[in-house]
N, C-alpha and C positions, 0 to 999 in steps of 0.2 A: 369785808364780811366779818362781824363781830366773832369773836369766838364761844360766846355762847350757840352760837347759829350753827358752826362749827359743827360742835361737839352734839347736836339734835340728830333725832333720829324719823325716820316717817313711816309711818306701820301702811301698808294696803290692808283693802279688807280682807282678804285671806290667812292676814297677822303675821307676816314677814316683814321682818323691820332693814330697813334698806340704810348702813351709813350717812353720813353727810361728809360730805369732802370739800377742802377750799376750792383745789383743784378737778378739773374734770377731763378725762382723757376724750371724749367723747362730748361734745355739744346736746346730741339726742341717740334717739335710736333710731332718724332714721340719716344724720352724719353715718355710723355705723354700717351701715348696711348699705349705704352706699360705697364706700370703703373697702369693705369686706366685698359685694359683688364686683368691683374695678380689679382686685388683686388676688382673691380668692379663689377656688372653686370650694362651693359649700352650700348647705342646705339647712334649714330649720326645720328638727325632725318632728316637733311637736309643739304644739299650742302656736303654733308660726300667727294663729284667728288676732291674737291679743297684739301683735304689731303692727306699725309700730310705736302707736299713739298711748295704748291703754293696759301696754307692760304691767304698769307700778300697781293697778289696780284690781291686776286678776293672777298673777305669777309670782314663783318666788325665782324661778333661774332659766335660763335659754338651755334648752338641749339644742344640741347640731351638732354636724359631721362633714367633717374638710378631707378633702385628699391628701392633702401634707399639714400635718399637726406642726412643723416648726415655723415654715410660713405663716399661716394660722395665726398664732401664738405670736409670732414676732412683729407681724403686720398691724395687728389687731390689737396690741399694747395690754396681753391681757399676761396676768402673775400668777404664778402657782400658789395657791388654797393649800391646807395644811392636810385639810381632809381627803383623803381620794385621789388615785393618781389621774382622773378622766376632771379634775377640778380646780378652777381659774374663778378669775375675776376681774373686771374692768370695771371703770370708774364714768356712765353715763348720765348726763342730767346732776351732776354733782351728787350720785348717789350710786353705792357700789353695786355690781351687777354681777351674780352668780353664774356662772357657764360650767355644763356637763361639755366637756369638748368630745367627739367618739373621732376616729377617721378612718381613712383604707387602710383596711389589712388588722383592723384591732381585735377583730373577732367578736364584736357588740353584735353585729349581724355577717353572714357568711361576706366573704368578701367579695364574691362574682356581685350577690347583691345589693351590695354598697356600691361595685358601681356602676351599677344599672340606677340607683338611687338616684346617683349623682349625675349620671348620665340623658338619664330620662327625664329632669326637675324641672318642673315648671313654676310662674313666677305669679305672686298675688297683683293685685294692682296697683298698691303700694311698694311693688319691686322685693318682696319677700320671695327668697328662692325655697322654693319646697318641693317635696315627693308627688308624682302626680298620683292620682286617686287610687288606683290600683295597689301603688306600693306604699301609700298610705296607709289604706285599710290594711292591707295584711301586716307590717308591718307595727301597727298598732299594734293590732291583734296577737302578734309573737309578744309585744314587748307588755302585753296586759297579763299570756297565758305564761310564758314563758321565763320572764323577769320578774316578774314583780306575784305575790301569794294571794292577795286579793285585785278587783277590779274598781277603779275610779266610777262613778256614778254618769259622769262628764264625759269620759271613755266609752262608756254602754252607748250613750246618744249619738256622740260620734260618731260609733262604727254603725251603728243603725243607718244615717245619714248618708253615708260613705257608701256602702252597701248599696244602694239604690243608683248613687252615681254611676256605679261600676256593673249596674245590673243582675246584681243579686238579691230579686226581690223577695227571693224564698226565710231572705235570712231575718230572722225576731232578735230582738231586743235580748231577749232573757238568751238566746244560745254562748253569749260569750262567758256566761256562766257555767256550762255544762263543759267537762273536760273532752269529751269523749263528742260532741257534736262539731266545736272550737278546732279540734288537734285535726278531725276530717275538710276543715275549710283549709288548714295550713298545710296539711298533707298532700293534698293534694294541688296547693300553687305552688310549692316548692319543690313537689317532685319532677314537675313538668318541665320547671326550669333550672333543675340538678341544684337547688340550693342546699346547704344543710345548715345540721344545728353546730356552735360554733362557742367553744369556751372563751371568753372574752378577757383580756390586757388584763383589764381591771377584775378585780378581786369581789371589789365591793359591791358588784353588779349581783344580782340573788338570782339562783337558778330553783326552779318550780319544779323540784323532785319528781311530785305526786303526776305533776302533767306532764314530765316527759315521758313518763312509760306512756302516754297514750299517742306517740309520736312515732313514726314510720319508723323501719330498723334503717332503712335508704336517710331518711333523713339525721337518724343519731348518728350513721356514721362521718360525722364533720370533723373541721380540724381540731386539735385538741393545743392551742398557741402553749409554749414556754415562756414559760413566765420568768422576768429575773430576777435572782434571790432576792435583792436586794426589797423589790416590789414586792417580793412575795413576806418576807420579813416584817415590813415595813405596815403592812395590810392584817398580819395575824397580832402585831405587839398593838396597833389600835381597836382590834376588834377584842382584846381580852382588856384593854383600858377600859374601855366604852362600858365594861361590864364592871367593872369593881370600882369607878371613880363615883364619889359619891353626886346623888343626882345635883345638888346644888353649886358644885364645881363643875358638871354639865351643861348650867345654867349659862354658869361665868363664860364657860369658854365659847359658848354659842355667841354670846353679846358680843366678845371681841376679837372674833373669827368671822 
């Protein structure tokens, strides 16, 4: 391989530019996943539709969640990322590959259900292990209301989708919009099955102020994980970087991170 070829880069069209590597840990994605189900237990929590042929062209990083984060991690030949303690990278198709790693007990979601998650996961045809429909949809749905301040467009149609699997035909398009219609669909799947809300390992996860007051008092009362200094340290000197380094040394570090 020349090293011009090397050093190229390959944008998909959602304009995530993917390394090129000599080496490759990984033949494909779906070497990977065949690998990862033989030794693993673990599930793809999102976007699992785009594997494992059409990654490069709709995705920028794998979310999933393993039972044991060092197995995981060590099986799976993937290296710790600078940014983010939930953040790795392996080398598939000679081009490098972002992973949100979550597992049991992180506090991303309550841990009874993680693992029911992981418990209950069924697998696409292509041998992708995921959540089945039920803990799909809601699940989304925390991680659209609850994580994250706005909602994916991609996300709306989803849960729409999903919602009918699971025989909720009452439910529209436009409710995951609404705090107050949204936080009565999670209120009451979680209180059923004693879930709660749960402060999560990672720091850099964003918690949705405005929507949790619209969240059962039964469900705010979840665990509140300690976090250790070192992470916790580690997490507030990057998010006050992020803010004072100028935007085009954000540029740089993007390209070579």
């Amino acid at each position: 391989m020349e090293l011009s070829r090397i050093r190229m880069t390959a944008e998909n069209r959602v304009g995530h530019a993917f390394k090129l590597s000599k080496d490759s840990d990984w033949k494909n994605f779906r070497e990977f996943i065949e690998v990862a189900n033989t030794h693993c237990n673990w599930i793809v929590l999102r976007n699992f539709e785009f594997l494992p042929d059409i990654f490069f062209e709709n995705d920028k990083d794998v979310d999933v969640m393993c039972e044991d984060l060092d197995l995981f991690v060590t099986v799976m030949k993937l290296k710790k990322r600078l940014w983010g303690t939930a953040a790795y990278e392996t080398i598939i198709d000679n081009k490098i590959v972002h992973f949100d790693v979550r597992f049991l007990g992180d506090g991303y979601y309550d841990k009874l259900w993680q693992y029911k998650m992981l418990k209950n996961k069924i697998y696409t045809l292509d041998g992708i292990p995921r959540m089945n429909d039920i803990n799909y949809f809601y699940s989304l749905m925390y991680h659209c209301k609850v994580q994250k301040y706005t909602v994916k467009d991609e996300y709306k149609k989803r849960l729409k989708e999903l919602a009918v699997f699971v025989g909720l035909n009452m439910y529209q398009i436009k409710d995951i919009d609404s705090n107050k219609i949204s936080a009565n669909f999670l209120n009451k799947f979680m209180k059923e099955r004693h879930y709660t809300f749960c402060y999560p390992v990672d720091i850099n996860v964003q918690n949705n102020n405005e929507f949790f007051r619209y969240l059962s008092v039964n469900i705010k009362k979840g665990v509140i994980y300690s976090i250790p200094k070192k992470t916790l340290m580690l997490g507030l000197v990057l998010k006050v970087a992020v803010k004072i380094i100028p935007r085009r040394v954000k540029v740089f570090l993007k390209k070579i991170f």
